[in-house]
C-alpha positions in Angstrom: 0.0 0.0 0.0 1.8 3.3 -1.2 0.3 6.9 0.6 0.1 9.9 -2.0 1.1 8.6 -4.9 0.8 10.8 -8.1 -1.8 9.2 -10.4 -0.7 10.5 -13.8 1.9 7.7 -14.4 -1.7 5.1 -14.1 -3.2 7.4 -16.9 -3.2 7.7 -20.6 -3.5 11.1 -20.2 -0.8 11.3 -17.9 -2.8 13.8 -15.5 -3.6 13.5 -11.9 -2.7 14.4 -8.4 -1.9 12.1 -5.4 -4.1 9.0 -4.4 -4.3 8.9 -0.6 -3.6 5.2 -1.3 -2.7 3.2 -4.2 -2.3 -0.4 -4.4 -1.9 -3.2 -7.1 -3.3 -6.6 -7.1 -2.6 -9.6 -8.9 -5.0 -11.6 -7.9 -8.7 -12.3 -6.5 -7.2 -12.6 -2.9 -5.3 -9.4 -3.1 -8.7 -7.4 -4.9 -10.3 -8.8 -1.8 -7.7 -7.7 0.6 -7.8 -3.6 -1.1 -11.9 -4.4 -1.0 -11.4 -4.8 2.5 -8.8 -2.0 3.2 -11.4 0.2 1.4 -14.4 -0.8 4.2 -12.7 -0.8 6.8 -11.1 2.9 6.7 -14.3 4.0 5.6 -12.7 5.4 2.2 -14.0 5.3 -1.3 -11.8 3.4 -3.9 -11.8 3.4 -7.6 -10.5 0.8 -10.0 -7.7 1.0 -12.4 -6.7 -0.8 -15.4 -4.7 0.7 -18.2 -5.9 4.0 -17.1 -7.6 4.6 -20.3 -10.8 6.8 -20.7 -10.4 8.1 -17.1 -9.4 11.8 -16.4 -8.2 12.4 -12.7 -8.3 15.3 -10.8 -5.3 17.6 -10.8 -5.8 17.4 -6.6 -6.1 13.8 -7.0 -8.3 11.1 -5.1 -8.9 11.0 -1.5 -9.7 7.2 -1.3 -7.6 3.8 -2.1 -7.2 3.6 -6.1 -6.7 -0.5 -7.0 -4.4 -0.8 -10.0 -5.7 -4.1 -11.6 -3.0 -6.7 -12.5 -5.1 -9.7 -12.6 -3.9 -10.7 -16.3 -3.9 -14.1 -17.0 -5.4 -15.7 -20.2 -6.8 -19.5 -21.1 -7.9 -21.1 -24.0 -10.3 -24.2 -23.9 -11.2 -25.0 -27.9 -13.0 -21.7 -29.0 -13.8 -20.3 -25.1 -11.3 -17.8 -23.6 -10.9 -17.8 -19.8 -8.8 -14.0 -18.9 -8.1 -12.2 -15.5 -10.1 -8.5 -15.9 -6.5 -6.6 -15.7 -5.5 -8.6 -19.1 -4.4 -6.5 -21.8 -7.5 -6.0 -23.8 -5.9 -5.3 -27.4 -3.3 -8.3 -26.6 -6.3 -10.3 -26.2 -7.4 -9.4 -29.7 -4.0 -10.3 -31.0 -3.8 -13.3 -29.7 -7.6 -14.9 -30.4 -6.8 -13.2 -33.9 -3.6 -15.5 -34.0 -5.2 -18.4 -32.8 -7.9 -18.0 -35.7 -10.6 -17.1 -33.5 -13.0 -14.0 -34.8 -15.0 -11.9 -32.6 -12.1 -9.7 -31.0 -10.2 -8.3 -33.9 -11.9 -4.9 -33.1 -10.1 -4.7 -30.0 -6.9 -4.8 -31.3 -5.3 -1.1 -30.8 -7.7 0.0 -28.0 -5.4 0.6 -25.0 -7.7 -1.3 -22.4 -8.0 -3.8 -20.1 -10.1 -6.5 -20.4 -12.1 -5.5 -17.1 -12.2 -1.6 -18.6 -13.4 -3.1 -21.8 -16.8 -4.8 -20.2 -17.4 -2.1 -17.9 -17.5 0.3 -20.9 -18.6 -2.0 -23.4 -16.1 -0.9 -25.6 -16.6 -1.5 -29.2 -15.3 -0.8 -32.7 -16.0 -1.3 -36.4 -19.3 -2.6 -35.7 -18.6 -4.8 -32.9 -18.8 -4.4 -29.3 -16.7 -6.4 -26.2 -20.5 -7.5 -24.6 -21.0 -10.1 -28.3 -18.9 -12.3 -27.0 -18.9 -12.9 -23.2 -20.9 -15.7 -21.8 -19.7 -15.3 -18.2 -18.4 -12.3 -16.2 -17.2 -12.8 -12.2 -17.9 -9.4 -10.3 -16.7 -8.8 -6.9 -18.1 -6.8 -4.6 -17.1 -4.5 -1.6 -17.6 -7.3 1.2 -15.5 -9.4 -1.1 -18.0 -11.6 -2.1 -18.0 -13.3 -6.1 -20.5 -13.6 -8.2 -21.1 -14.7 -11.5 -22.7 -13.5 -14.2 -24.2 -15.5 -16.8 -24.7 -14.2 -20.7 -29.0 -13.8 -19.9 -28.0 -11.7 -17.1 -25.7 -9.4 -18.9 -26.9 -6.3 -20.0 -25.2 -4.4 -22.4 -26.1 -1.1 -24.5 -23.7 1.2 -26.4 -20.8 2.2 -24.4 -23.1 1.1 -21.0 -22.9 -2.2 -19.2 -24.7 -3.2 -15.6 -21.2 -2.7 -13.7 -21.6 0.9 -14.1 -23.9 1.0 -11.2 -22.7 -1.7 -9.2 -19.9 -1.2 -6.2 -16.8 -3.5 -6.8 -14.8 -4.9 -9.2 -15.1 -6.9 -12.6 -12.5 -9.7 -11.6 -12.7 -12.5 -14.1 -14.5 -13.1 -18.1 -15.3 -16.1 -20.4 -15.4 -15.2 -23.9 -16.8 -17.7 -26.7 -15.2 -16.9 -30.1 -15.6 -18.9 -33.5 -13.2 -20.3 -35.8 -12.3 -18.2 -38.6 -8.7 -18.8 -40.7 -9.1 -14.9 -41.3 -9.3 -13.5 -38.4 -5.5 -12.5 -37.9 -5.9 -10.5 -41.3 -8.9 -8.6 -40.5 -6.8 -8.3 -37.1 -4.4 -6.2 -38.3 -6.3 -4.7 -41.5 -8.1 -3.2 -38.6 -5.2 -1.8 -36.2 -3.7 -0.3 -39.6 -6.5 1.8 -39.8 -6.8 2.6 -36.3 -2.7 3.8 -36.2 -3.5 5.8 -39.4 -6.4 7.6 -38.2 -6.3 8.0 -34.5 -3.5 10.0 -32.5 -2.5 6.6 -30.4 1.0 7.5 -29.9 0.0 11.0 -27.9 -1.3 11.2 -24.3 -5.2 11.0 -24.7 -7.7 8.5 -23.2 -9.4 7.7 -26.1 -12.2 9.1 -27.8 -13.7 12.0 -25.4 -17.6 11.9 -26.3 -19.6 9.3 -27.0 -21.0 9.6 -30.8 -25.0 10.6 -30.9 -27.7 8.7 -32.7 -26.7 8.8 -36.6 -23.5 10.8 -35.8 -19.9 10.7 -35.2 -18.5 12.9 -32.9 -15.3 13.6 -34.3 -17.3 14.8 -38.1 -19.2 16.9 -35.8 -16.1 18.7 -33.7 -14.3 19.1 -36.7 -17.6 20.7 -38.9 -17.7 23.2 -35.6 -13.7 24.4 -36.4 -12.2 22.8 -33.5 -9.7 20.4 -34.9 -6.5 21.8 -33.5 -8.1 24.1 -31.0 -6.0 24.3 -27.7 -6.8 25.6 -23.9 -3.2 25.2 -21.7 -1.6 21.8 -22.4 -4.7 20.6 -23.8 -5.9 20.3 -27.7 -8.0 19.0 -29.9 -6.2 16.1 -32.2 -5.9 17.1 -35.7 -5.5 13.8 -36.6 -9.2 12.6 -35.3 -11.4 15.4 -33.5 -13.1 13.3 -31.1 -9.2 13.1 -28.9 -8.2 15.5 -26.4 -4.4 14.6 -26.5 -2.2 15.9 -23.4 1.0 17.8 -25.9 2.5 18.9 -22.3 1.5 19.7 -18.6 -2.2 19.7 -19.4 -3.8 19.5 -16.4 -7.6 18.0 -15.5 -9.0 21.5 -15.5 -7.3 22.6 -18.9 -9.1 19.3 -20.4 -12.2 19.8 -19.0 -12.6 23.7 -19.9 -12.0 22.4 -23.4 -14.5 19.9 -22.9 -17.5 22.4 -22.2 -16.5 24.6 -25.4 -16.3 21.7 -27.4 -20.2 21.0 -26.3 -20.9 24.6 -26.5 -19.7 24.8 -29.7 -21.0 22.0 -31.4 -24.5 22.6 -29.4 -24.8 25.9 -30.9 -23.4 25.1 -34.8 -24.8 21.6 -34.9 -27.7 21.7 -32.1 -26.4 18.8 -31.0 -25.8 18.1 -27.6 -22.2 15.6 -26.7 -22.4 13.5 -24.0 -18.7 12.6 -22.7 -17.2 9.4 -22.5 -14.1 9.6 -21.0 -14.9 9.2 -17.0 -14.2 12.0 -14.7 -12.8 11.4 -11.3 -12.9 14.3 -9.0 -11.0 14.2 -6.1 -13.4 13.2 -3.7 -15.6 11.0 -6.0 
């Protein structure tokens, strides 16, 4: 257990003040054990994979934050077994290269594998919920339980974690067979390094797209593409990143944010909902 350690290293971003406590976990035993450390001081905590599609607080998070290293990965025929802190896009490579299909889209997004079903992240017409069958959640009194494909609801960029108090812990995936999956696999993370900004600091695409819209056409429409407030600008490469080009901080983001919905609300009449999850200091 480390006390006030700076949270921008555990972000994409790279932005954040000091946890009041930051641990890392390995396993189900040790999740339990922060759980526990979480109750007992009476503090919030908030989980942390990659650190992707979060922006923390430039005074930080008074609280325990749990840096997920469960990453472990099975393979039984066409069913995937994988610890939640597995490396979400290494888990596309890898069904891709055992000639699996279903996961290909993840290849590229800088997730883990517990980030990916919270979110529900998707891409190129797929999304992480298609495949799971089983997902173990554990909750703040360290209990498991398991949650079976009828019970898991997913929407766009929304699963039923998002309201619950714990931890995503462990998923089964079933996949299919498909000689051409490796292709697709990296015909698809060609176009993602050609078109998205995923060697700067950003944490992925800031708003969710509206009904029949993409965000990033509509940010770029308003003018925005390249538009900066402090260390913090709009990608030219794809509108819909905020990419950190140097001492940003959480309030520099966020101001850009708001004028980014302003702008687009009052050019487009279209109202951006974010994506990206903010984590004030005393959430």
């Amino acid at each position: 257990m480390q006390k006030n350690s700076l949270l921008a290293p555990y972000s994409t971003f790279g932005i954040g003040g000091p946890a009041t406590y930051l641990t890392k976990v390995a396993n189900l035993d040790e999740m339990r054990e922060a759980l526990a450390f979480s109750c007992r001081e009476k503090i919030p905590f908030f989980v942390v994979g990659k650190g992707s599609n979060v922006l923390f607080d430039d005074k930080g998070f008074d609280g325990l934050v749990i840096i997920n290293k469960i990453a472990f990965c099975n393979r039984e025929e066409n069913r995937v077994i994988v610890g939640s802190g597995y490396s979400f896009s290494l888990l596309g490579i890898q069904t891709a290269k055992w000639g699996l299909t279903g996961l290909e889209f993840a290849s590229g997004i800088p997730a883990t594998v517990g980030g990916a079903i919270f979110m529900n992240a998707g891409a190129n017409g797929k999304e992480t919920g298609d495949s799971l069958i089983n997902v173990q959640y554990m909750y703040e009194d360290g209990s498991v339980e398991a949650f079976s494909k009828d019970r898991l609801i997913f929407s766009y960029r929304t699963s039923l974690f998002q309201k619950m108090v714990g931890a995503i812990v462990t998923a089964e995936l079933s996949l299919q067979p498909d000689t051409s999956a490796r292709q697709r696999q990296l015909t698809l993370l060609k176009h993602r390094v050609q078109t998205q900004p995923l060697k700067e600091k950003s944490a992925g695409c800031i708003f969710r797209n509206p009904p029949s819209y993409s965000a990033g056409t509509l940010i770029e429409a308003s003018g925005l593409k390249g538009f900066r407030i402090g260390g913090a600008k709009v990608s030219e490469v794809h509108a819909n990143f905020i990419i950190n080009e140097g001492g940003a901080s959480a309030e520099d983001v966020l101001t850009l944010i708001q004028h980014i919905q302003q702008r687009v609300q009052q050019q487009k009449g279209i109202s951006l909902q974010m994506e990206v999850r903010y984590v004030s200091s005393y959430a």
